[in-house]
N, C-alpha and C positions, 0 to 999 in steps of 0.2 A: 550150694544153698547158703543164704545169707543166714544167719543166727537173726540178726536186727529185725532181722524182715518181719512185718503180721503176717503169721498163718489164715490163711482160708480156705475153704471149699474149694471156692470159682470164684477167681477172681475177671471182671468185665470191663470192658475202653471203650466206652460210647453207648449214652442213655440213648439214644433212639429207640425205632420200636423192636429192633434185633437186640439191642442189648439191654434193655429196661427189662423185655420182655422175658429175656434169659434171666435173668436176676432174679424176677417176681416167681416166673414158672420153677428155677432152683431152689429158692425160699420155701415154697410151697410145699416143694419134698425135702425139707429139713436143714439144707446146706447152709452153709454158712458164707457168705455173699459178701463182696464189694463191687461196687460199681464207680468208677471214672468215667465223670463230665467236666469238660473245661465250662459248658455254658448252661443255657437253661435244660432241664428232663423233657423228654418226645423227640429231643432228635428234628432234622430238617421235617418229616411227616405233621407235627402238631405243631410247631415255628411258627416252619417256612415255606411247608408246601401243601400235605394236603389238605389239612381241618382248614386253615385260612383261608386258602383258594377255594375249600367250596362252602367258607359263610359267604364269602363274593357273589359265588354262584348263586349263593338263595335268594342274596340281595336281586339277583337280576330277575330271578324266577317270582319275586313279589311284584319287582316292576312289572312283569310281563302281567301277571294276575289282574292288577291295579288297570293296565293299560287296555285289557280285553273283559274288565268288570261289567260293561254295558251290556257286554251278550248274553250276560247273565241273570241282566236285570237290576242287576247295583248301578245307580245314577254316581257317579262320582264327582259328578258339579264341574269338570275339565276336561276337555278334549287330550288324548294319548299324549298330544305333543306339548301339550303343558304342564306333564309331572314334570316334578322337580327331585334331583337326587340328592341331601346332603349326604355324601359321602362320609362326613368326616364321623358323623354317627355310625356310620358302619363298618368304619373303624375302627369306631371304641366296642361297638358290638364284637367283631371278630378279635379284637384284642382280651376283651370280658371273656369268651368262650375259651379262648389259649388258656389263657391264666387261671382259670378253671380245671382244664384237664391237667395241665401243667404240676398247680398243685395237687390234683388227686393225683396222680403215680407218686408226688413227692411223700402224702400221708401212706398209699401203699408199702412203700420204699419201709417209709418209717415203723407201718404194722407189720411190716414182715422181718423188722430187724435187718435190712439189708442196708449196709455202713455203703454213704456215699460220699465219695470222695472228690472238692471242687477242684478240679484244676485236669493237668494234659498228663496223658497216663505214656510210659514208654516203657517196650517191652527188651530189656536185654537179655542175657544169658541166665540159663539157669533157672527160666521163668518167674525170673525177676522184675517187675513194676515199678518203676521210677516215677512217682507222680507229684509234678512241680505244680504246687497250691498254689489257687489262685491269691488267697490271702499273702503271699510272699514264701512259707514258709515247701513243705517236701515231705515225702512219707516213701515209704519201700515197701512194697506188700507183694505180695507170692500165693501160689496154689497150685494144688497137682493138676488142674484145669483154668487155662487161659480163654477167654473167646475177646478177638478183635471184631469192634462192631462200631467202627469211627465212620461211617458211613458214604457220602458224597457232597459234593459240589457241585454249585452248576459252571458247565464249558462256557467260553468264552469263544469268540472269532478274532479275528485280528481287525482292527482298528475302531473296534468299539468296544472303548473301557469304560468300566462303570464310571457314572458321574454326570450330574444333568436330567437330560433327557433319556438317557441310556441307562436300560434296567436290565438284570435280570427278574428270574422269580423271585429271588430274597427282596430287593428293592422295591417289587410291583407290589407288594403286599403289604408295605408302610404308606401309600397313597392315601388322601383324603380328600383328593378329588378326582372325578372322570376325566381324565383327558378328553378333550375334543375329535382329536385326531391321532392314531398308533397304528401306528408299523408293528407287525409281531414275525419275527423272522424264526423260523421254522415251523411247518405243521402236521409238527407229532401231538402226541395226545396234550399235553401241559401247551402247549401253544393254541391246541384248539381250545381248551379251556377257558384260557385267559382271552382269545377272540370272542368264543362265544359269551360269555360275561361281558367283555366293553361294549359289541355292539347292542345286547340286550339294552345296556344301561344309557343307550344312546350316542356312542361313539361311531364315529365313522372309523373303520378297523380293515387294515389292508393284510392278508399271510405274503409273506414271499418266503416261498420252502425250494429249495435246489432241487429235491427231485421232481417225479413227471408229476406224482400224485400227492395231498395233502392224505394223514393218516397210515402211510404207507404200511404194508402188512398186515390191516383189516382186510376179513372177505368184500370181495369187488361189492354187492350190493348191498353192505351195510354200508362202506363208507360214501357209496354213491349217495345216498340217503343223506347221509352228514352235509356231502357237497351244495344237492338241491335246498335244502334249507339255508345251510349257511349263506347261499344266493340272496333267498329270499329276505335273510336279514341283512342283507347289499354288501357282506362282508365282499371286500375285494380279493381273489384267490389268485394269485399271483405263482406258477409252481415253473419247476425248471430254470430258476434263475441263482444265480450265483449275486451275494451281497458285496458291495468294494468296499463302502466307508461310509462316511457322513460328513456332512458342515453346517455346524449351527449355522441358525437364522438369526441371530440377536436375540433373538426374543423369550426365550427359551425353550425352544423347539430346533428343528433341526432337519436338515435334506440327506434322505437318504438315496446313495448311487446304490444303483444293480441293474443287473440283464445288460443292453447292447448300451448303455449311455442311459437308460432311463433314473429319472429321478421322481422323489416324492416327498412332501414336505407333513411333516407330520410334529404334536406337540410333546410323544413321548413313542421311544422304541424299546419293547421288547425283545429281551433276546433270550429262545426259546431253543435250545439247541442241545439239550442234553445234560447229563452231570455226569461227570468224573468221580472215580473212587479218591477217597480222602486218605490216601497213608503215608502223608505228608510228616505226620509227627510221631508214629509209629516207632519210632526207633531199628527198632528190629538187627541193629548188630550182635550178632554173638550168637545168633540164631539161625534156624533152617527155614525161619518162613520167608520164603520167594515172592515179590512182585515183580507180576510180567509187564512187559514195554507199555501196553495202555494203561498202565497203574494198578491192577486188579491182585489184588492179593491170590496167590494161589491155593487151589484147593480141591478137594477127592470130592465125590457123592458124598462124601459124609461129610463135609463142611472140613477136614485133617489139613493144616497146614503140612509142611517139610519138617515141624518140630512137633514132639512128641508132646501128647499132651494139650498143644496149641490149635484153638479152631480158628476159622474167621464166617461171619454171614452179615446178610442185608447188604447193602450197596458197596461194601468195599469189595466183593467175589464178582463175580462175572456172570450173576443170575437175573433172573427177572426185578428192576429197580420200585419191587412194590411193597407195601409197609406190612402186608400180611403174608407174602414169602420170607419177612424176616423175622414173622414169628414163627412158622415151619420149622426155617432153620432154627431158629433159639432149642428149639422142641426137641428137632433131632441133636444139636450137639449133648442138652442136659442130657437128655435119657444115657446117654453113650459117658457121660463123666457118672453118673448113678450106674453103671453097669447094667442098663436095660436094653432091650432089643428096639433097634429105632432102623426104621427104613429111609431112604433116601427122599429126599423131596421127589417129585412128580412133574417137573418143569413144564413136561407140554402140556398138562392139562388143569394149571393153576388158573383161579379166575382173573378176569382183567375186567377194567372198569374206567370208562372215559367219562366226565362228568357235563360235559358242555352239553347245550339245547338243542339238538335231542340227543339221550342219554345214549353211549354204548355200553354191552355189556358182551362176554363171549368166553368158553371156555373151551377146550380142544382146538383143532386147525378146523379152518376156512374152506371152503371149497376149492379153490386153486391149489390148496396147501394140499390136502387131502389127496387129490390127485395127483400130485408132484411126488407125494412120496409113494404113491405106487398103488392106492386103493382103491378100487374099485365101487364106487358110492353110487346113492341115489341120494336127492336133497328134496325138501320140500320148506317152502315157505308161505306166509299167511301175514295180509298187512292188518296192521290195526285200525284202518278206517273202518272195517265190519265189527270192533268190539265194544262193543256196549259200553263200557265203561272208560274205554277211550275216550267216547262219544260224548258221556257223561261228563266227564273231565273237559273236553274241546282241547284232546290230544290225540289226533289220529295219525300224525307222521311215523313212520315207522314200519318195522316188521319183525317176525319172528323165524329164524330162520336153522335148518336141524339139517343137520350132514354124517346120513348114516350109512355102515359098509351092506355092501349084498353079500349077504347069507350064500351058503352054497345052496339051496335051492333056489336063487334066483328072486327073493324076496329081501326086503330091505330087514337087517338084523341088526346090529352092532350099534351103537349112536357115537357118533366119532367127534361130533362139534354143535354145539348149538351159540348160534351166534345170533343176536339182538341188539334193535335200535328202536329209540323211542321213550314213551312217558315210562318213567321209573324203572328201567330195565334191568339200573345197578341192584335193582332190590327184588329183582324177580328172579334174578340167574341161579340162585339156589337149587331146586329144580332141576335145570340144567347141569349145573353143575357135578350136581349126586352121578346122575346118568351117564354123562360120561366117564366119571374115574369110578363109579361100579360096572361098566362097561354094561351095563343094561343095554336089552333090546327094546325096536322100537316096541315090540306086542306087550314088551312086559310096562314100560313106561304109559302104554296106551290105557291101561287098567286104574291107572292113578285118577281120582276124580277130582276137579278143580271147582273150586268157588265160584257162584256164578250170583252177580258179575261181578267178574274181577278184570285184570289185566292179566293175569299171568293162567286165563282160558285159552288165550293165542298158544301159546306155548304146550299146552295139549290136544288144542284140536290141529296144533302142527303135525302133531307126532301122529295124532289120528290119523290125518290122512296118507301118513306112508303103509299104514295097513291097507291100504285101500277102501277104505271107505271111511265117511265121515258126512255128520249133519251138519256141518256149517261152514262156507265156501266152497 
């Protein structure tokens, strides 16, 4: 132990939402806190990934609103195809909103007495913290509780380096205009996003993802649902192809190769392909914490590095890359530096949430998944073109969909998955969610009474009907 060193509680590397939220949740119960950020508070989630990407998304969802106003009865003086988008307002809009959240965690930080440290934090022996300020100067600080929470990056392919036309997510999100025409090469969830957003806003928008299917590892008929839509809005689904390269066009666009020689010329490409764990600056000599050959910090159920003492969570571990699995984690390592009793995260039955038109939502496995791993289900599902308030809305894409085990008598018991698509489904999964990690049955969930009319009726008269009987569908 260094003498020089600040003593603390828990000492944190990376404001994101794993480690802000470690810091604020330690605070809370009395600790004595630092947090290491080289850049701005939120971490890539409040940046550069998710709050940004979905004020985009609303932008598009007003377009849509604006653009289908007449079936409502609002005259809007302009046929659909002659809105206009000034992006560059919705820029400053989603910029306004950062900077907003930004500095509220900064004022939290600050009511809860939690000393933040600007600059690159490194952790050596002795769980020691080297943290080289951004202003020029250095500081040494220490704690009998470490948590690494430096988060990720996004991957890269080979021969498309950022610059130009060529974006990732960080890039896609300083725009302040619509592109005409984009390539978005991969379609997992953050690429369907950033599709479904350009085409809304009037781009023409082609996926090309290597494997069979776009969204891969959703159950087969929600993401079938994602597919027939995303048609509808002429996005181009291009799957099974492998990307080569590109050559600008002069102009500042660019042709992109893939598949057997084919090409395609477009004015900005997206590159949607995943992130990498960031423990690039980690330090980590002198110590037991291990990163394995993909990058990923290594770690127990309980978030325990190889050093005593030392956690890691959020996107630097090899867990679900989602901003409220890395407040889980935060949860469970504090309680475990307070000497409380703290369980494991729950991996397979964390919620997920795709934010593109139309919304996904789902927690537990799939129906393929369900079976694959051995159990014996019954499923029932229910589309939302019978719900009234879909109807209401002129949102009826969709469906609700419940994947429950059979009971040993032979009736449907256990709720193992509910998976959803459609209007607002990120915000209806609650519900669902309870149900499957209380492991409730269908009889017992069927007694819940639902809002009428709502949207999230679907999602009870789903479940009704696995009792056998039900008044509607």
């Amino acid at each position: 132990m260094i003498p020089t060193a600040e003593q603390f509680d828990l000492v944190v590397i990376g404001g994101g939402p794993g480690g802000y939220s470690a810091a604020l949740y330690a605070a809370s119960a009395g600790m004595k806190v630092a947090l290491v950020e080289k850049d701005a508070l939120g971490g890539t989630c409040l940046n550069r990934g998710c709050i940004p990407a979905k004020a985009f998304l609303e932008t598009a969802a007003v377009h849509r609103h604006v653009a289908h106003a007449a079936e409502f009865g609002i005259e809007a003086g302009a046929p659909p195809e002659a809105i206009t988008v000034n992006f560059a307002v919705t820029q400053a809009r989603k910029q306004k909103i950062v900077a907003g959240l930004v500095g509220g965690i900064a004022a939290m930080c600050k009511g809860r007495k939690v000393e933040v440290f600007n600059g690159t934090g490194r952790l050596g022996a002795g769980r020691i913290v080297t943290v080289s300020l951004n202003d020029g100067g250095s500081a040494e600080i220490t704690a009998p509780s470490i948590i690494l929470a430096a988060g990720s990056v996004p991957r890269l392919i080979p021969n498309f380096e950022r610059g130009g036309p060529i974006m990732t997510s960080d890039e896609v999100l300083d725009l302040d205009v619509v592109p005409a025409r984009v390539a978005v090469i991969g379609g997992g969830a953050i690429g369907c996003e950033f599709a479904s957003t350009f085409a809304d806003l009037g781009a023409q928008v082609t996926i090309l993802e290597g494997l069979p299917k776009i969204l891969p590892g959703l159950d087969n008929d929600v993401a079938n649902v994602v597919v027939r839509s995303f048609k509808k809005k002429k996005i181009d689904i291009r799957t099974g192809v492998s990307v080569t390269g590109h050559t600008p066009n002069g102009q500042g666009g660019t042709v992109v190769q893939f598949g057997d020689g084919e090409t395609l010329e477009v004015d900005a490409v997206v590159v949607s392909v995943g992130r990498r764990p960031y423990a690039d600056e980690l330090g980590l000599d002198g110590t037991g914490v291990k990163v394995d050959e993909r990058g990923f910090v290594v770690v127990d159920e309980f978030c325990r590095t190889g050093e005593d003492g030392v956690y890691a969570v959020g996107d630097l571990i090899n867990t679900p890359q989602l901003a409220h699995v890395g407040y889980a984690e935060a949860i469970l390592v504090v309680k475990q530096s307070l000497g409380e009793t703290a369980l494991p995260v729950q991996y397979d039955r964390v919620p997920w949430a795709i934010y593109c038109h139309p919304e996904v939502a789902w927690a537990g496995p799939g129906e393929e998944a369900a079976k694959e791993a051995g159990y014996d289900v019954v499923v029932a599902k229910h589309p939302f073109k019978f719900n009234s308030r879909a109807q209401i809305l002129g949102e009826t894409e969709g469906l609700a969909k419940i994947i429950a085990e059979v009971g040993p008598d032979g009736r449907p018991g256990r709720i193992l998955g509910v998976h959803m698509v459609g209007p607002w489904v990120t915000e209806q999964l609650s519900g669902g969610y309870l149900a499957v990690n209380w492991e409730a049955t269908v009889d017992e969930v069927a007694e819940f009474i639902q809002p009428h009319p709502s949207l999230t009726e679907l999602f009870g008269e789903t479940v009704l009907s696995l009792t056998g009987r039900n008044f509607n569908g």
